[in-house]
TIMILUM-674865 format. One line per 4 residues: number of its first residue (from 1); their letters; for each residue x, y, z of N, C-alpha, C. Coordinates in Angstrom, 3 decimals, padded with zeros to 6 digits, always signed. Each point is the difference from the previous one (the first is absolute). Layout:
// residues N
NUM = a = X:Y:Z:X:Y:Z:X:Y:Z; ...
END
This chain:
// residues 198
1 = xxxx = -249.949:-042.183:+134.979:+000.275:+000.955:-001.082:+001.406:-000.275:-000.558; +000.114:-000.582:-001.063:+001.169:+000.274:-000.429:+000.504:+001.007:-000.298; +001.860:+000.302:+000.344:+001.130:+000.250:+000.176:+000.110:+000.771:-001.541; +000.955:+001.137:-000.011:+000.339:+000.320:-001.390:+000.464:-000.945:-001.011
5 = xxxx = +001.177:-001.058:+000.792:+000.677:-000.832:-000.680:-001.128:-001.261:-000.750; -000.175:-000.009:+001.117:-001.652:-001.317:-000.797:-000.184:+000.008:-001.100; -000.587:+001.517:+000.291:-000.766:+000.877:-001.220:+000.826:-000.263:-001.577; +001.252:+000.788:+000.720:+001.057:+000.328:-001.607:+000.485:-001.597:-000.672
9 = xxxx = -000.112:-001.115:+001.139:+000.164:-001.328:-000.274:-001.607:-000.337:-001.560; -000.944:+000.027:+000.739:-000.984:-000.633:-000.636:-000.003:+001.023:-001.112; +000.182:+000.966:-000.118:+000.030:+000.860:-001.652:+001.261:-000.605:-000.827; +000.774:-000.456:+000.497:+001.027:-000.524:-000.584:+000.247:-001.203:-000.537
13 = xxxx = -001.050:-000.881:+001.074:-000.087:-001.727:-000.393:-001.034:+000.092:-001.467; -000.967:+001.448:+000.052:-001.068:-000.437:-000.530:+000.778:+000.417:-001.759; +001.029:+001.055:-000.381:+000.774:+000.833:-000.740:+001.062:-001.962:-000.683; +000.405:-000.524:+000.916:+001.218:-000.444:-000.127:-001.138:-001.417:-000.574
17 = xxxx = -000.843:-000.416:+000.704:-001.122:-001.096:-000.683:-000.113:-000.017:-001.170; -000.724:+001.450:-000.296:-000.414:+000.752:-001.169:+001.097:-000.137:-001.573; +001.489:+000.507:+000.922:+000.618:+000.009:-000.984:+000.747:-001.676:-000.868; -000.133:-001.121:+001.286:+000.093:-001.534:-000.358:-000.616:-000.377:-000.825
21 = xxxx = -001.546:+000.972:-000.179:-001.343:-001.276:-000.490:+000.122:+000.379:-001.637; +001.281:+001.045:-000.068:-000.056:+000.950:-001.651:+001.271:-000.915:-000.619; +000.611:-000.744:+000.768:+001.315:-000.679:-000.827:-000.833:-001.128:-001.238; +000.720:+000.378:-001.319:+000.066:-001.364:-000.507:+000.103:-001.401:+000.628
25 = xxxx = -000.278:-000.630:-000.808:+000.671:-002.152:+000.164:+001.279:+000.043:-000.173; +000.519:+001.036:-001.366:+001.231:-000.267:-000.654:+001.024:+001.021:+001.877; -000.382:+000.834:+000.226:+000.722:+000.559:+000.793:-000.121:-000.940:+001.533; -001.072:-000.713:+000.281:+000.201:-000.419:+001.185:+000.693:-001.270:-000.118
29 = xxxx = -000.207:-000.942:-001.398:+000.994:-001.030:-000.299:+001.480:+000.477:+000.724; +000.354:+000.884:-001.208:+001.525:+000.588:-000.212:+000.174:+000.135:+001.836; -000.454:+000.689:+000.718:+000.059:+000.434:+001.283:+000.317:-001.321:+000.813; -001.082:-001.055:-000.106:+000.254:-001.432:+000.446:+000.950:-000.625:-000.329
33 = xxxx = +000.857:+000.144:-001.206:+001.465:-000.566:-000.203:+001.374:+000.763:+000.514; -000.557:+001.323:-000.067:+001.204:+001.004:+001.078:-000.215:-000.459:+001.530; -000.809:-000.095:+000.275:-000.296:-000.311:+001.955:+001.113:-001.387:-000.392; -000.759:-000.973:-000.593:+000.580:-001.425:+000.441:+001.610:+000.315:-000.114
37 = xxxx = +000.339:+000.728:-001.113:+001.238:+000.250:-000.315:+000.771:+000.589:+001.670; -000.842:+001.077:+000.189:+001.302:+001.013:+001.318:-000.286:-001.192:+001.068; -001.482:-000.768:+000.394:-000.393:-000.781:+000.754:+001.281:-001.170:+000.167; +000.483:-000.644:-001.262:+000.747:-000.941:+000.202:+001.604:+000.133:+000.499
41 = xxxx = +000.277:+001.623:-000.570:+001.451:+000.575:+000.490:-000.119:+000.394:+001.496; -000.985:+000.724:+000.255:-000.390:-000.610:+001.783:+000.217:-000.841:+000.823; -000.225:-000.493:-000.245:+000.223:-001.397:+000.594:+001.110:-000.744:-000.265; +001.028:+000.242:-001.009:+001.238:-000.360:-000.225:+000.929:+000.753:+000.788
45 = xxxx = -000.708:+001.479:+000.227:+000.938:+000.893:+000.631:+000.089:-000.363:+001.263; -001.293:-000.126:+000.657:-000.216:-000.275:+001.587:+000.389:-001.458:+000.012; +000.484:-000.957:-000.586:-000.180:-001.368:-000.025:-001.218:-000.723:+000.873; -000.961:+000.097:-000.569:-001.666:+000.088:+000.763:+000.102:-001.540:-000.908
49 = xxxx = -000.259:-000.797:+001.261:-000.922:-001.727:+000.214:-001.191:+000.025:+000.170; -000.461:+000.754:+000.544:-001.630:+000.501:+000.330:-000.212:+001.213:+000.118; -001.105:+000.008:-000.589:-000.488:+001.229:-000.025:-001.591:+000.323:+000.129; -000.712:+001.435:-000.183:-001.114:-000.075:+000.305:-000.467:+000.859:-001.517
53 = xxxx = -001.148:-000.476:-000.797:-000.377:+001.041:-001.092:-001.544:+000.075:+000.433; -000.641:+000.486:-001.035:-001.647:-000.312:+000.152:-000.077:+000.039:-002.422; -001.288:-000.410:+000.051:-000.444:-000.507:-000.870:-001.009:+001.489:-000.652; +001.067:+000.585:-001.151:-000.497:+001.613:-000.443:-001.694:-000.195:-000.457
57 = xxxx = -000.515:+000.554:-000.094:-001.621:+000.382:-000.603:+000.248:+000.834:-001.401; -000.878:-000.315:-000.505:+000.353:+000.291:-001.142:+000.603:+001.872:-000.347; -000.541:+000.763:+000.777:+000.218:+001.230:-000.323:+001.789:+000.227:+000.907; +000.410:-001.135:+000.727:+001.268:+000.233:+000.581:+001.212:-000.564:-000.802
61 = xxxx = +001.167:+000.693:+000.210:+001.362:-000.134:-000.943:+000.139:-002.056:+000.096; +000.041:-000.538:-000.723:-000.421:-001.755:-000.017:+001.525:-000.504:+000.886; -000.562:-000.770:+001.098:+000.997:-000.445:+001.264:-000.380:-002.000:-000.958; -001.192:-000.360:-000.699:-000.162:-001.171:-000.185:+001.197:-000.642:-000.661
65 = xxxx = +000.814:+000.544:-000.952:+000.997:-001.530:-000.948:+001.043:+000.397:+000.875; +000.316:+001.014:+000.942:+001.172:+000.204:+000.918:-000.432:-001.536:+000.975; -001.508:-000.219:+000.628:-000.098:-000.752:+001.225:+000.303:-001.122:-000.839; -000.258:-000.441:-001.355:+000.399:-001.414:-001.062:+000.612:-000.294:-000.015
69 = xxxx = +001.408:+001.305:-000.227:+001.123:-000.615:-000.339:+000.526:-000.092:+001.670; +000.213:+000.698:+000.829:+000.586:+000.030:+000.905:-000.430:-001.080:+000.658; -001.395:-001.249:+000.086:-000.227:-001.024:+000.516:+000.903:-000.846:-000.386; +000.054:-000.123:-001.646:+000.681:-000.920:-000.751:+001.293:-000.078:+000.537
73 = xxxx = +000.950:+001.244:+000.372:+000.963:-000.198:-000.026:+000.741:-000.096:+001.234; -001.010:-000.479:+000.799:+000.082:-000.606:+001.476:-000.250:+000.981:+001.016; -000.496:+001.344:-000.413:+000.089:+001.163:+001.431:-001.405:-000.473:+000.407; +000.044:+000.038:+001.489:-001.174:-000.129:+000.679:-000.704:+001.490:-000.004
77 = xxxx = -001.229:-000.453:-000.701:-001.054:+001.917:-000.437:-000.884:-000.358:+001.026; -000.114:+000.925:+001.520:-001.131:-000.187:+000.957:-001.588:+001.075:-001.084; -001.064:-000.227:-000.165:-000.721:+000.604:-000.531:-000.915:+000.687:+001.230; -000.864:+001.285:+000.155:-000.713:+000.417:+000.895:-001.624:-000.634:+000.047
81 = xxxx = -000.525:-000.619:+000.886:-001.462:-000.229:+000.032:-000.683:+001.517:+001.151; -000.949:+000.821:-000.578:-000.587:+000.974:+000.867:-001.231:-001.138:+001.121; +000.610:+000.868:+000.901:-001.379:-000.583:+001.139:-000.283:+001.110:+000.470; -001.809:-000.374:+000.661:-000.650:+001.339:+000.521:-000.178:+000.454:+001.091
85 = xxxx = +001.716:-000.461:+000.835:+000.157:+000.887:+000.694:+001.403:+000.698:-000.113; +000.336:+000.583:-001.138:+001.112:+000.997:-000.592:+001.234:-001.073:-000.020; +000.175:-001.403:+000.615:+001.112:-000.560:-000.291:+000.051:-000.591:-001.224; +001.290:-000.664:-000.521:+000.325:-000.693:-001.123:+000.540:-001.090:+000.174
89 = xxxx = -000.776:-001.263:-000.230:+000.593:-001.078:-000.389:+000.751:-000.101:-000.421; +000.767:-001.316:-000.562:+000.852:+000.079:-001.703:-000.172:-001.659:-000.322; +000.530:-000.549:-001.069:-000.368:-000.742:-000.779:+001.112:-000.078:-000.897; +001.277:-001.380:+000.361:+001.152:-000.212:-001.054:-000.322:-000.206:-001.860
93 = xxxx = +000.536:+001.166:-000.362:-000.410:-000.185:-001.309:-000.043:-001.227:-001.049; -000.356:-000.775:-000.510:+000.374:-001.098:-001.013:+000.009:+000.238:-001.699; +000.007:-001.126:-000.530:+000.302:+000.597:-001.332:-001.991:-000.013:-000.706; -000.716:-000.358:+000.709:-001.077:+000.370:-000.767:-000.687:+000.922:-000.093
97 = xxxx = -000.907:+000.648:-000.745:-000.702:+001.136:-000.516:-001.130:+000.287:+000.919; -000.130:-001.048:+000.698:-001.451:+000.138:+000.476:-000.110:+001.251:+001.088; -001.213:+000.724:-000.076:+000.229:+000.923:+001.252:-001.781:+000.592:+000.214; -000.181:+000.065:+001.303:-001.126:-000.002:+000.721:-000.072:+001.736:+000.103
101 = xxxx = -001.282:+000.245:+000.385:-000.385:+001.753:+000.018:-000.257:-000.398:+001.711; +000.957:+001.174:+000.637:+000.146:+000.173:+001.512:-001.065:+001.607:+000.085; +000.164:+000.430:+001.048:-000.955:+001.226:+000.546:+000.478:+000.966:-001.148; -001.153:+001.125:-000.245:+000.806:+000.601:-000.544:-000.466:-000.294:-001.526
105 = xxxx = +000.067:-001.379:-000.266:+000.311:-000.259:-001.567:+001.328:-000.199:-000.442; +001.252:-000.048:+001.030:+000.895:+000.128:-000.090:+000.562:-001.786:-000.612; +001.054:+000.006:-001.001:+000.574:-001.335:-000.056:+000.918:-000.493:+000.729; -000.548:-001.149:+000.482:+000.334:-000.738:+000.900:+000.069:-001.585:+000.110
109 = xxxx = +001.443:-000.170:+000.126:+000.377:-001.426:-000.191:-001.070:-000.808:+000.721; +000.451:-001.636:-000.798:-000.875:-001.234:+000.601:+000.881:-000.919:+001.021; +000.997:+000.162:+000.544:+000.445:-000.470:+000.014:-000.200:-000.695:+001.773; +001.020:-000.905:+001.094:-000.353:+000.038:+001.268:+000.428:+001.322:+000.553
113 = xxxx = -000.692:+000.350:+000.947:-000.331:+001.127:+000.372:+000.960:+000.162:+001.361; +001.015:+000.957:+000.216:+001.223:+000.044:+000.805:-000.629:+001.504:+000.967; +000.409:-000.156:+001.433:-000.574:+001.214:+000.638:+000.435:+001.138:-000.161; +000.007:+000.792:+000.758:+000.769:+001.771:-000.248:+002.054:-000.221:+000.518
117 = xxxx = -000.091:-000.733:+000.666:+001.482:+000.114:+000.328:+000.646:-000.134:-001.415; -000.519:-001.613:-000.913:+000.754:-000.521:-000.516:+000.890:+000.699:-000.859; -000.582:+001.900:-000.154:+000.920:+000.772:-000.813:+001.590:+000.448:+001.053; -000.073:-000.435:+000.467:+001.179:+000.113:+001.218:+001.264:-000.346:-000.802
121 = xxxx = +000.078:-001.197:-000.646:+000.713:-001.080:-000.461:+000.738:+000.900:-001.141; -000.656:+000.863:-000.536:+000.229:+000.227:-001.699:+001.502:+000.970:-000.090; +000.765:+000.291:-001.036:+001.046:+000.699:+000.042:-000.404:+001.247:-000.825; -001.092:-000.180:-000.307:-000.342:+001.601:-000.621:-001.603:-000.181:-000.538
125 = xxxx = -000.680:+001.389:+000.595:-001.380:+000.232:-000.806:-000.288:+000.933:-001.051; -000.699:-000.444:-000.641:-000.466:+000.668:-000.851:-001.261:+000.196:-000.153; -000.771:+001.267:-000.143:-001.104:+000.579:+000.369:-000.537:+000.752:-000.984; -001.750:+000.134:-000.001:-000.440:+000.627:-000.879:+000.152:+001.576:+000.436
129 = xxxx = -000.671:+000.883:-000.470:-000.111:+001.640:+000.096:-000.588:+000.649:-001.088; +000.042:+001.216:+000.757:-001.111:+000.645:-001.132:+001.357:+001.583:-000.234; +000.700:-000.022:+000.489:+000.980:+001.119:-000.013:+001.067:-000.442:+000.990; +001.199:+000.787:-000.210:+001.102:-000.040:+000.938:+001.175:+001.200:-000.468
133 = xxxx = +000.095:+000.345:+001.404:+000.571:+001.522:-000.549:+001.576:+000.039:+000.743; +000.940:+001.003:-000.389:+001.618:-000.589:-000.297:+000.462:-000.265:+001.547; -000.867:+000.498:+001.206:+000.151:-000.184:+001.386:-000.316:-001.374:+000.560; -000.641:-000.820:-000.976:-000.334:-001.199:+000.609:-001.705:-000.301:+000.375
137 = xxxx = -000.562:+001.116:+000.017:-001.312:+000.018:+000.611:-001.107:-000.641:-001.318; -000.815:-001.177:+000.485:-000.849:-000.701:-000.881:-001.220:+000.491:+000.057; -000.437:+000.842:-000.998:-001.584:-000.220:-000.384:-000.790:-001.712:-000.105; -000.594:-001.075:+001.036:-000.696:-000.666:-000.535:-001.110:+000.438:-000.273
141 = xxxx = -000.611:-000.884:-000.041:-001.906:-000.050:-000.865:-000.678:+000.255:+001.456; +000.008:+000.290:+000.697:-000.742:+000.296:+001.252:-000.402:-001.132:+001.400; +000.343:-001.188:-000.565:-000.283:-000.885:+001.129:+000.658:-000.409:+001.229; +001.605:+000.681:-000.562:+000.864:-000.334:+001.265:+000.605:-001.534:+000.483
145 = xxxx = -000.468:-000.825:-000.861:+000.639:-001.436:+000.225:+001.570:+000.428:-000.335; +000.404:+000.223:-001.014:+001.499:-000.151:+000.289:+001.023:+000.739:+000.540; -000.932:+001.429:+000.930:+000.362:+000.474:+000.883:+000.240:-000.647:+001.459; -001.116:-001.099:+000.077:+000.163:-000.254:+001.087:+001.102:-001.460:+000.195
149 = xxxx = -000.169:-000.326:-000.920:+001.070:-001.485:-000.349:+001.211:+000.769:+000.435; +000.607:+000.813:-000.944:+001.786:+000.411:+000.536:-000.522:+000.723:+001.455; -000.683:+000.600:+000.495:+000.126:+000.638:+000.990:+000.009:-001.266:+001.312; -000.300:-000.779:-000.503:-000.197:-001.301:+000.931:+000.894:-000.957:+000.162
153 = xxxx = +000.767:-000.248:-000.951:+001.142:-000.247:-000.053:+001.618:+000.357:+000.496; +000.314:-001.293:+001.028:+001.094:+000.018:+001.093:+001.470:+000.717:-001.494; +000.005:-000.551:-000.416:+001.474:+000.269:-001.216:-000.354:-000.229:-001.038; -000.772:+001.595:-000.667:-000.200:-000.115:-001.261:+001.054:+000.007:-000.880
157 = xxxx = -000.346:-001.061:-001.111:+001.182:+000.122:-001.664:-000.066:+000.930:-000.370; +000.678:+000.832:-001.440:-000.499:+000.690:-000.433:-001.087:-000.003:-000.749; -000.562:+001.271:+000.071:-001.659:+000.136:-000.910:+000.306:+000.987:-001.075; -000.721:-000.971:-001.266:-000.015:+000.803:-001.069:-001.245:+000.073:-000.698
161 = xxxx = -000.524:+001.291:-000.351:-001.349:-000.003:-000.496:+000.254:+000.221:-001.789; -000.943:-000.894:-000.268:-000.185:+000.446:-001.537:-000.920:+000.446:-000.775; +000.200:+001.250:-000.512:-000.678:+000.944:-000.818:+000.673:+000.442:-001.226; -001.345:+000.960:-000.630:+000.790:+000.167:-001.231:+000.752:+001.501:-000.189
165 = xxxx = +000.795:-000.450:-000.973:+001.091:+001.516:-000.093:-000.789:+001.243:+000.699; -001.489:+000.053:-000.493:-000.325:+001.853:+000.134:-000.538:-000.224:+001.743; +000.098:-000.972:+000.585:-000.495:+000.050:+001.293:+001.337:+000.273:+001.152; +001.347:+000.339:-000.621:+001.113:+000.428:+000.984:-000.609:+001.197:+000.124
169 = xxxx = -000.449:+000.819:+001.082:-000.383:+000.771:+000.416:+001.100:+001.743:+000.727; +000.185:+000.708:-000.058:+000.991:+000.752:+000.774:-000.198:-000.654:+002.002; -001.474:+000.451:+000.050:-000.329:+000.019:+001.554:-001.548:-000.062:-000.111; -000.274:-000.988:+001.257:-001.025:-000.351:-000.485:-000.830:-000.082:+002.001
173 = xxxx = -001.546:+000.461:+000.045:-000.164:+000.141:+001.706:+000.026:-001.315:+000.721; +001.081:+000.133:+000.960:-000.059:-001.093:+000.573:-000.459:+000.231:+001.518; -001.273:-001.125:+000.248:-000.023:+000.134:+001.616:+000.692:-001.227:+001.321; -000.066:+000.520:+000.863:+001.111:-001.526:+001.093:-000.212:-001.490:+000.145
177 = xxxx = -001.032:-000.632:-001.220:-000.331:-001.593:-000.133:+000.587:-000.070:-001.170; +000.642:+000.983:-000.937:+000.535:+000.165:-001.191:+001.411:-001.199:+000.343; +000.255:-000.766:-000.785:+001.389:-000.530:+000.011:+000.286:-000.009:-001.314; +001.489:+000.245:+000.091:+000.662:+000.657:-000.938:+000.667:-001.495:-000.618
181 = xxxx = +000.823:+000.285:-001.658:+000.708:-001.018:-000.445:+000.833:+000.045:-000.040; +000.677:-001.155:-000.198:+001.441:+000.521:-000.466:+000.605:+000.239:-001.003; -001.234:-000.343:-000.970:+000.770:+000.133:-001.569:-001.310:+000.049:-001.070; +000.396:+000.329:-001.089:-001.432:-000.038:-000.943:+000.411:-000.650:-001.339
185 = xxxx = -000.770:-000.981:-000.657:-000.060:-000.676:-001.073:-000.854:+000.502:-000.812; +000.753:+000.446:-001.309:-000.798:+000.408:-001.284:+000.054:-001.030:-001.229; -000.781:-000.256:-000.776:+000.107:-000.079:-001.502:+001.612:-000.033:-000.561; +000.141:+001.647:+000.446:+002.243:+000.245:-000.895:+000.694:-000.187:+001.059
189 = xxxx = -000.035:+000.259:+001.753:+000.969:+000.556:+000.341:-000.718:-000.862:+001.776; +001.458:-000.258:+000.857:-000.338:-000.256:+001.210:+001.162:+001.237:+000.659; -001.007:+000.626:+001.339:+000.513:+000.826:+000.463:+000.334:-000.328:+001.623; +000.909:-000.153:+000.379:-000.031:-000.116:+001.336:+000.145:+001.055:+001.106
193 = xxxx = -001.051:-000.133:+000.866:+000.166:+001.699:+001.005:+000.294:-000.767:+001.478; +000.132:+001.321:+000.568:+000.498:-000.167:+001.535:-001.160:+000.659:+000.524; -001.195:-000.542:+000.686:-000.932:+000.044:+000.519:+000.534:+000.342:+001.458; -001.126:+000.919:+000.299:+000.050:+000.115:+001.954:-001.062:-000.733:+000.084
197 = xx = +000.258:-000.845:+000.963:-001.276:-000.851:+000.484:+000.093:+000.341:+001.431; -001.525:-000.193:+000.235:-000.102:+001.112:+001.577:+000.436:-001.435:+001.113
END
C-alpha cells in the first residue's frame, strides 16, 4: 500500500508532466539556451573537467547544445545508460547526434558503454527532475535510478538538478531513499542550496 508521500508524489509527477506537455517550441527553445547558458557558468564556477549530464526528452528544459558545446570544448560529459536492474551505466559524450532509445524510451547515448562506478571520476552532476524544492529535496519521475547512484557513491560532487523556473517548489514530500541536491539549474537563474544528506 502506498505511503501518503507516494501518493502526493504521483499527483504531482502527473500535474508537473501535464504542465511540460503545454510549453510552446518557441518557449522550450528559449529555455534550452538559458540551461546551456547557467550550465556553462557552472562549470566555470566549479572548474568541472568532467562531468555527468543526461540527454533532455523533448518535454524536459534542453541539456542537448549544453552536452555539444561542452564536448567541443574539451569537458568530459559522462551520459546515463538505464539498466533493468535500477543501475546506470554511462557513456563519454562525443560530438555526434546520434542517440539510441534505452528503457523507458528514454534518450540514450551510442556510445562505449562505461560501468556504474565510472561516475565516481566526475567533478559535478547534473540531473534530470520533475521538481525541487528550496530544502534540497528532489521530486524524480519515480524510478529511483538517480537516487540510488549518489546514494552509492563513496564522495559525491556536487548535484545539480535541472528544471524549469515554475518547478522551484517551497517543500515538497520527501521519503528516506530521497537524496537531496545541492543546487538547482533553471532556464534564468542557478541556485545553490545546502542540502542535509542523511
Amino acid at each position: 500500500m502506498p505511503g501518503d508521500e507516494e501518493q502526493q508524489k504521483r499527483a504531482l509527477r502527473a500535474e508537473l508532466r501535464e504542465r511540460r506537455q503545454l510549453l510552446s517550441d518557441s518557449q522550450r527553445e528559449s529555455a534550452s539556451d538559458g540551461v546551456a547558458a547557467q550550465l556553462h557558468e557552472l562549470i566555470r564556477a566549479h572548474g568541472a573537467r568532467s562531468v555527468s549530464c543526461f540527454l533532455s526528452t523533448t518535454t524536459e528544459p534542453g541539456t542537448r547544445r549544453f552536452v555539444r558545446e561542452a564536448v567541443t570544448a574539451g569537458i568530459r560529459v559522462l551520459l546515463p545508460i538505464t539498466r533493468a536492474d535500477g543501475l546506470l551505466d554511462w557513456a563519454v559524450a562525443n560530438d555526434s547526434d546520434e542517440v539510441s532509445e534505452g528503457l523507458y524510451g528514454l534518450p540514450e547515448p551510442t556510445g562505449e558503454v562505461l560501468g556504474p562506478i565510472a561516475v565516481n571520476d566526475v567533478d559535478l552532476m547534473i540531473i534530470p527532475a520533475a521538481a525541487i524544492d528550496r530544502t534540497g529535496t528532489r521530486l524524480g519521475w519515480g524510478r529511483g535510478y538517480f537516487d540510488k547512484t549518489i546514494g552509492s557513491m563513496e564522495k559525491c560532487p556536487p548535484v545539480y538538478a535541472v528544471i524549469y523556473d515554475s518547478e522551484v517548489l517551497d517543500s515538497l514530500p520527501r521519503e528516506v531513499h530521497d537524496q537531496p541536491v545541492d543546487g538547482i539549474v533553471t532556464p534564468t537563474q542557478t541556485i545553490a542550496l545546502s542540502p542535509a544528506r542523511h
